[in-house]
Each structure stands twice: as C-alpha cells, then as structure tokens.
C-alpha positions as a Python dict, from the first residue, in 0.01 Angstrom:
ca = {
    (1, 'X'): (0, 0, 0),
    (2, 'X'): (135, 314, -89),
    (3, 'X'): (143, 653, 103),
    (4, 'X'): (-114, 837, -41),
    (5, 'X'): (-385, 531, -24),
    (6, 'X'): (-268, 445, 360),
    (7, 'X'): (-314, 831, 445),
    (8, 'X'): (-654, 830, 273),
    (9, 'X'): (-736, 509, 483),
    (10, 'X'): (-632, 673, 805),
    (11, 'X'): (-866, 971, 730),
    (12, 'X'): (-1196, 723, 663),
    (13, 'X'): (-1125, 563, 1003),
    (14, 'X'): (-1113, 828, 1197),
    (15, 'X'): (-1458, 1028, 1021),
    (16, 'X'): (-1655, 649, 1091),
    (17, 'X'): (-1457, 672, 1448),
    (18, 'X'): (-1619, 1048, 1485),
    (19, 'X'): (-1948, 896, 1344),
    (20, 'X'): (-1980, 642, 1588),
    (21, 'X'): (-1889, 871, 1893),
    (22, 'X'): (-2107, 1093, 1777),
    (23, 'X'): (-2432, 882, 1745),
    (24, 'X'): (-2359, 722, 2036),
    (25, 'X'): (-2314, 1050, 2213),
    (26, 'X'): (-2669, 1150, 2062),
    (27, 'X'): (-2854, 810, 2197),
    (28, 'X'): (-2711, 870, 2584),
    (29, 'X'): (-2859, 1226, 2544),
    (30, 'X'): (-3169, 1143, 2442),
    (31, 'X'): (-3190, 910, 2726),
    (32, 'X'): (-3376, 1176, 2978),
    (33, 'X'): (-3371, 1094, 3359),
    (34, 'X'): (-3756, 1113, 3397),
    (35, 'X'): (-3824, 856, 3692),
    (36, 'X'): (-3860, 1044, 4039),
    (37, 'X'): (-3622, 978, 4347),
    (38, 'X'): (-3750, 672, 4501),
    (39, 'X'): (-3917, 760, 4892),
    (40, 'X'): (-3775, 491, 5145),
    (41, 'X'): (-4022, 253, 5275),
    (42, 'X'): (-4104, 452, 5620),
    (43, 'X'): (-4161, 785, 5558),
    (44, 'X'): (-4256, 927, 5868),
    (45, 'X'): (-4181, 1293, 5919),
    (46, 'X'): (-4102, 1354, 6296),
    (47, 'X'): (-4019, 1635, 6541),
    (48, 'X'): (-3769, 1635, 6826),
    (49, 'X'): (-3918, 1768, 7099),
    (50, 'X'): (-3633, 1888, 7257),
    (51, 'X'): (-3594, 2150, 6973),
    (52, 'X'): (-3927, 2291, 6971),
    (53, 'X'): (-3926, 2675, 7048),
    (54, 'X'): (-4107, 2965, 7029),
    (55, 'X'): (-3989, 3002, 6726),
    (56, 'X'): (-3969, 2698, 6533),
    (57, 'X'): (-3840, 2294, 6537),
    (58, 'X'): (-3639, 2055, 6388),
    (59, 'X'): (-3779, 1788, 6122),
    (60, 'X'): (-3634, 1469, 6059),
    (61, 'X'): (-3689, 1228, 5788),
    (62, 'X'): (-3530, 914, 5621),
    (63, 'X'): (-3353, 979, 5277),
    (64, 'X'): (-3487, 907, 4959),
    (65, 'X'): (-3241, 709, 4690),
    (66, 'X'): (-3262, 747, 4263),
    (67, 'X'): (-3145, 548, 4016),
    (68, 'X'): (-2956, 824, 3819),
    (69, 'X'): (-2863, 1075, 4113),
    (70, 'X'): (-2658, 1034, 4380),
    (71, 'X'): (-2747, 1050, 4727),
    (72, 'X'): (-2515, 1338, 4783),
    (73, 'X'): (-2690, 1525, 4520),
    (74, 'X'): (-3091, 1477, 4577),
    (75, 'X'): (-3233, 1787, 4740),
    (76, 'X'): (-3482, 1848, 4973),
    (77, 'X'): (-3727, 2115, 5004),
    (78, 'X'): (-3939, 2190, 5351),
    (79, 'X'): (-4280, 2331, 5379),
    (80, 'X'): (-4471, 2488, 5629),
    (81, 'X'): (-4809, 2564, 5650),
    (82, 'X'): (-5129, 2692, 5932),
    (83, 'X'): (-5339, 2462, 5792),
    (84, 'X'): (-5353, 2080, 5744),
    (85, 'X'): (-5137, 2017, 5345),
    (86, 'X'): (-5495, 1736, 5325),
    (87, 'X'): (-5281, 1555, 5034),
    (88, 'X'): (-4901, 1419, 5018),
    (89, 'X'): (-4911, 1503, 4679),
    (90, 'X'): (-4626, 1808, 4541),
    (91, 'X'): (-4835, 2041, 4418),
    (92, 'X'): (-5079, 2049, 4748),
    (93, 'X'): (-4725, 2094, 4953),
    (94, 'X'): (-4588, 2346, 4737),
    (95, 'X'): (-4883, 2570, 4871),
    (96, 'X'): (-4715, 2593, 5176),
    (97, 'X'): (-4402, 2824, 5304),
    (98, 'X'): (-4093, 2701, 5173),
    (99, 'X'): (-3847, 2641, 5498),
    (100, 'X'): (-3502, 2635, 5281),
    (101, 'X'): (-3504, 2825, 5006),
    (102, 'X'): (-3355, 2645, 4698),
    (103, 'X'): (-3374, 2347, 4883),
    (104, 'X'): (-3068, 2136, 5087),
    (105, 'X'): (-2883, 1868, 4941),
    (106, 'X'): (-2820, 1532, 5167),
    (107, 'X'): (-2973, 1632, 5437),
    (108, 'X'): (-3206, 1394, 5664),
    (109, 'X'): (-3385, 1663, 5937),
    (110, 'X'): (-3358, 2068, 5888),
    (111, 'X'): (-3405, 2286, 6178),
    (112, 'X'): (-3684, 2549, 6101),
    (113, 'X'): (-3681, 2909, 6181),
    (114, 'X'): (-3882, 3243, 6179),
    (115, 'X'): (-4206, 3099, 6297),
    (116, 'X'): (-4528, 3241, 6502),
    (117, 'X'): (-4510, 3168, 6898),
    (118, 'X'): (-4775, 2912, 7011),
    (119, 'X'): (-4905, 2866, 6676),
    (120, 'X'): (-4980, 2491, 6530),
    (121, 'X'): (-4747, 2409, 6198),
    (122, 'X'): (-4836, 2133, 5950),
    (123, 'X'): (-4484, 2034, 5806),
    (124, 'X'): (-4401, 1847, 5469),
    (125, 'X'): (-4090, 1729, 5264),
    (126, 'X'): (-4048, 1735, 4858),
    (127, 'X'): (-3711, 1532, 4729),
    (128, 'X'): (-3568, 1597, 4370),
    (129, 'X'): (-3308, 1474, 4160),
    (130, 'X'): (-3080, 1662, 3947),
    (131, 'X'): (-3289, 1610, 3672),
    (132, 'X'): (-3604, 1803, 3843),
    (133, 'X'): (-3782, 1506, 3916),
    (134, 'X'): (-3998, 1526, 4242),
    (135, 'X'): (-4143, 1257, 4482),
    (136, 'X'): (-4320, 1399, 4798),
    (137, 'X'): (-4336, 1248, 5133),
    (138, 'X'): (-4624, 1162, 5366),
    (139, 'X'): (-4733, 1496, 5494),
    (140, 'X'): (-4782, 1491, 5843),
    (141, 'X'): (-5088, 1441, 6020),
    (142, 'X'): (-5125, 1639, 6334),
    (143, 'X'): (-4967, 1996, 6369),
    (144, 'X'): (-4663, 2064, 6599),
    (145, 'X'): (-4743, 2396, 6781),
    (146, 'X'): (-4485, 2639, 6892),
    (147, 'X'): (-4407, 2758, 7273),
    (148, 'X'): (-4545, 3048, 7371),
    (149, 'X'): (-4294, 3361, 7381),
    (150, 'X'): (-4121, 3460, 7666),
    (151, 'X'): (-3972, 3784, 7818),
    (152, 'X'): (-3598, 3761, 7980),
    (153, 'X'): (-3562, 4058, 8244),
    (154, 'X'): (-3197, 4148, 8319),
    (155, 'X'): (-3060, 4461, 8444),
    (156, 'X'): (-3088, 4704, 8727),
    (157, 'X'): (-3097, 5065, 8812),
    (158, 'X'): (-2807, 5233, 9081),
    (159, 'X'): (-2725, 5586, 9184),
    (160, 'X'): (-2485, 5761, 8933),
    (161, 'X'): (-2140, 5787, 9136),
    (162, 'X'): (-1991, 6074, 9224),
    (163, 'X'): (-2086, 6343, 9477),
    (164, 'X'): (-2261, 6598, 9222),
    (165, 'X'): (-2485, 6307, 9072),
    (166, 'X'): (-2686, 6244, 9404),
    (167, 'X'): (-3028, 6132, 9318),
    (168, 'X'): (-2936, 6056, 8945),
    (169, 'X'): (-3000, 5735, 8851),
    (170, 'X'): (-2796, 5463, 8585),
    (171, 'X'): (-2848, 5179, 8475),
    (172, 'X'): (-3104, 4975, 8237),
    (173, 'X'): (-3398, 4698, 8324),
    (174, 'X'): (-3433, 4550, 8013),
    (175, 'X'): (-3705, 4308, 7879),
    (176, 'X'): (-3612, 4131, 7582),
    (177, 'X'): (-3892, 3928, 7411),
    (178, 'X'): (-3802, 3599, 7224),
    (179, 'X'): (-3776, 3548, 6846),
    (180, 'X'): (-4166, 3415, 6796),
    (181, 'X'): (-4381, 3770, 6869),
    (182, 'X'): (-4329, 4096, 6834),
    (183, 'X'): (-4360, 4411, 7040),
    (184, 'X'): (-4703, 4611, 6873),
    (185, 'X'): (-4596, 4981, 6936),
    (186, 'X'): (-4374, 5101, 6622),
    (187, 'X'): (-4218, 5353, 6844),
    (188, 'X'): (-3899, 5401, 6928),
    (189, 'X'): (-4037, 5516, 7294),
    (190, 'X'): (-4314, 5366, 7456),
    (191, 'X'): (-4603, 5553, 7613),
    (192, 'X'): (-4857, 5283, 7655),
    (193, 'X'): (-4832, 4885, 7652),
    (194, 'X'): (-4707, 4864, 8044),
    (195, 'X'): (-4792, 4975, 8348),
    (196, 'X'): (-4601, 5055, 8678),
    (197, 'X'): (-4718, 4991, 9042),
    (198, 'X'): (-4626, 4847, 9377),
    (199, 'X'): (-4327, 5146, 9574),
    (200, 'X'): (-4350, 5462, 9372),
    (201, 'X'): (-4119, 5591, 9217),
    (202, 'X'): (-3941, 5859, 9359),
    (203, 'X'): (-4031, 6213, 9328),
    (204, 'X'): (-3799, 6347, 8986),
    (205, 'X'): (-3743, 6020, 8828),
    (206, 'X'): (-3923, 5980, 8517),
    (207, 'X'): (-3956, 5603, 8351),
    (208, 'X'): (-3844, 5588, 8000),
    (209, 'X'): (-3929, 5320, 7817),
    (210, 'X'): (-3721, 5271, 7480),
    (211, 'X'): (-3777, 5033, 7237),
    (212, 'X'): (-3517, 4869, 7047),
    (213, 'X'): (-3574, 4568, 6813),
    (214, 'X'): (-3736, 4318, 7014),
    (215, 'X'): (-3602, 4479, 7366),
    (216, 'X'): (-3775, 4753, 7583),
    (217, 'X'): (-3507, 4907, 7840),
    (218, 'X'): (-3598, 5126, 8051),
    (219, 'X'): (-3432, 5414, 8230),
    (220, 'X'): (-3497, 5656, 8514),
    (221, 'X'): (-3474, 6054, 8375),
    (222, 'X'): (-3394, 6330, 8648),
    (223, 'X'): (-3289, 6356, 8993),
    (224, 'X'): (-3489, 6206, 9313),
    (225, 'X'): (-3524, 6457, 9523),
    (226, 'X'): (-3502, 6190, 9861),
    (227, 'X'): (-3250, 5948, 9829),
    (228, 'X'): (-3151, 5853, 10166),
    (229, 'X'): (-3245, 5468, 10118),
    (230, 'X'): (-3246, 5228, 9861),
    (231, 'X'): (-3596, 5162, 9715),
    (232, 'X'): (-3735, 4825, 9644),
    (233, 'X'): (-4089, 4662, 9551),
    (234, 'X'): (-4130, 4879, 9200),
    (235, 'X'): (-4333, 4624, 8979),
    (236, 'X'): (-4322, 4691, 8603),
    (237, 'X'): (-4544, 4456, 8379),
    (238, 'X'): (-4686, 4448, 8023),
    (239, 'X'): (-5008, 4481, 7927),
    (240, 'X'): (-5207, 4296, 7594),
    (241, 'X'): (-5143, 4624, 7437),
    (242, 'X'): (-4797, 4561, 7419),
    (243, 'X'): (-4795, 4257, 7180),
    (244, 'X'): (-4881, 4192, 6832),
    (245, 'X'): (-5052, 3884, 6962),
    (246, 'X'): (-5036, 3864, 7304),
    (247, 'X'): (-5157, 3557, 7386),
    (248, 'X'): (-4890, 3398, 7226),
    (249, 'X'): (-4647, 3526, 7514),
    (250, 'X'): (-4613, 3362, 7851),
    (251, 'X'): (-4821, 3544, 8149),
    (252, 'X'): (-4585, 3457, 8375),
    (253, 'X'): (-4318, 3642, 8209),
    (254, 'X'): (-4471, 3943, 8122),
    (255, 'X'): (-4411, 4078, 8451),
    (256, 'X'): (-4134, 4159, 8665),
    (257, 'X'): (-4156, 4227, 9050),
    (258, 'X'): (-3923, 4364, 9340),
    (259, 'X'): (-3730, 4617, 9070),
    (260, 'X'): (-3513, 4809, 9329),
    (261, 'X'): (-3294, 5123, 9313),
    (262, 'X'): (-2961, 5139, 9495),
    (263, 'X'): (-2888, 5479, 9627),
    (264, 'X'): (-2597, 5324, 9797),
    (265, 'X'): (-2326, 5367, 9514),
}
C-alpha cells in the first residue's frame, strides 16, 4: 500500500470513528432521567421535641435514593403551613411556606426558623433529583405547635457615682422578648403597653421606656429629690397592648416584681 492510499485510509477511520462517537453521544442524550427519586419505605416525618421553640423545630426524615442521582446530590425542600397540606401530593405541599429556600442537598432533618409563637405548623418534605424530578413524602398528620414567647428581664438601676450626681439614677432593666412575637408599638419610645405599680417611684425620676428591636429598656430621667435609702418593691409589667398577639407570650413572664434602686453607690 502506498502513502497516499494508507493516508486516505487513516482519514476514513477516523470520520466512521467520529461517526460512531457521535451517534452514540446523541442516543445517551436522548436518554432523559424522567423517573422520580424513590421515597424509602417509612416515611414518617417527625419532630424532636427537645428542639421545639417559640420560634420553630427541627424535622427529621429518612432519605430518599434514585437510580440516576446520587445521594449526595438529591435535594430536599421543607414546607410549612397553618393549615392541614390534606394531600401528600407536590403540588398540594408546594402551597405551603418554603423552609429552605432552593432546597438542601443530603440532608435527613432541617431545623426550622422564623415561625409564630404558640401557633400549630403542619410540616411536609419534597425530594428531587438533578434532573427536576420530584417525589413527595407523607405529609404529616397532626400539627406541631410552637411555645409560647417569653420575656428575659436582666438589668438594674443604681445611683450615678460621684458626689454631684446624688439622686441621678444609671443603669437599664431590660425586657427582651423571644424570636416568635413581636412588640405592637412602632415607636422608638413607649407611652402605653405597660404599666407601673407596687413602691412609687421617687419624686424626679421619670420612667423611660425605649424600644429597640425586640427589647424595651428602661431608664430613670432626672434627679430624686429623697434618696436617703435604697428603694425596692417597684413592679413593672406588660399589658395585651404591648404585643402583636399577646396571647402567644407567657403570662408569667410578662411581669417583673421587686425592681429596686440602689442609692448606695
């Protein structure tokens, strides 16, 4: 065989080679993942109840498998909702609040955030595959309600130091209200929502109450004009008013007792 016919032979194998590739390339491509991930056989949606808050929980869940996507790759999206889902099917889920937006791959519980104090959450999972295909699990079939909201008091209020601050008071009581309500008055300082009683305060202190996110501090203005002895028994408490929703924040906390002013400093 001479040069010019093996070179010409060379050339024909490689364009059938190319051919070939390139058919075979076209088949695998038309070969579209279309099956959805496959749900494992008990898929029960549960909630720890160790991580249930005013605020939100934490939902767990077996994984699902595929036959074309990994494990490491399937995603899962988590819905919330106020009302039962009444079907497990992904269109009736996807009615609810998505918990992760864009969805989480691998992932077998997701802790969920931003929700309403003592308010009752239906909860459902959606898996995909890479491919978009979607299988939905069992929606749940009671509601997991939230705690009720809580108030933390810290804080206290002392003499300013010094001999030319005599009567002057320092120092912050602050009530800070938990992540699952909200504090009604848009204000920055609060004129209703609370109320004062028990000791009196003294005579040229003025309460202040300033509101700050999801905190109300308050401060004594002025200078008491007797300020011999420390003062004790001041009882500061919220009111409904206060509160977007108030029954969704613990009585018991709304209040806070034996507030005291140290003229000793």
């Amino acid at each position: 065989m001479n040069k010019k016919s093996l070179y010409f032979g060379i050339v024909a194998f490689v364009v059938a080679m190319s051919l070939v590739f390139t058919a075979c390339k076209d088949e695998d491509e038309d070969k579209k993942d279309e099956t959805a991930p496959t749900l494992p056989a008990t898929q029960t949606l549960s909630v720890t109840a160790s991580t249930v808050t005013d605020s939100g929980f934490t939902v767990t869940w077996a994984k699902a498998s595929d036959d074309v996507t990994t494990a490491a790759n399937l995603k899962y999206f988590v819905y919330t909702k106020t009302s039962s889902f009444n079907s497990s099917t992904v269109a009736v889920i996807k009615t609810g609040v998505l918990a992760n937006s864009g969805g989480t791959k691998d992932i077998a519980q997701l802790a969920i955030t931003g929700l309403n104090a003592n308010t009752d959450y239906w909860y459902a999972v959606i898996v995909a595959d890479e491919a978009g295909n979607e299988s939905a699990y069992t929606v749940s079939s009671t509601a997991q309600k939230t705690t009720k909201a809580t108030i933390a008091w810290t804080g206290a209020f002392t003499e300013t130091t010094g001999t030319d601050n005599e009567g002057k008071v320092t120092g912050k009581v602050i009530a800070t209200l938990s992540a699952g309500a909200t504090f009604a008055d848009a204000a920055a300082t609060l004129t209703t929502g609370y109320t004062v009683s028990g000791t009196a305060i003294p005579e040229g202190l003025t309460l202040v109450a300033t509101k700050v996110n999801n905190t109300v501090e308050f401060t004594l203005t002025g200078t008491a004009t007797t300020h011999n002895a420390n003062v004790t028994g001041i009882t500061i408490a919220f009111t409904a008013a206060a509160f977007t929703s108030a029954g969704n924040v613990d009585d018991a906390t709304k209040t806070k007792n034996d507030i005291g002013i140290d003229f000793t400093a």
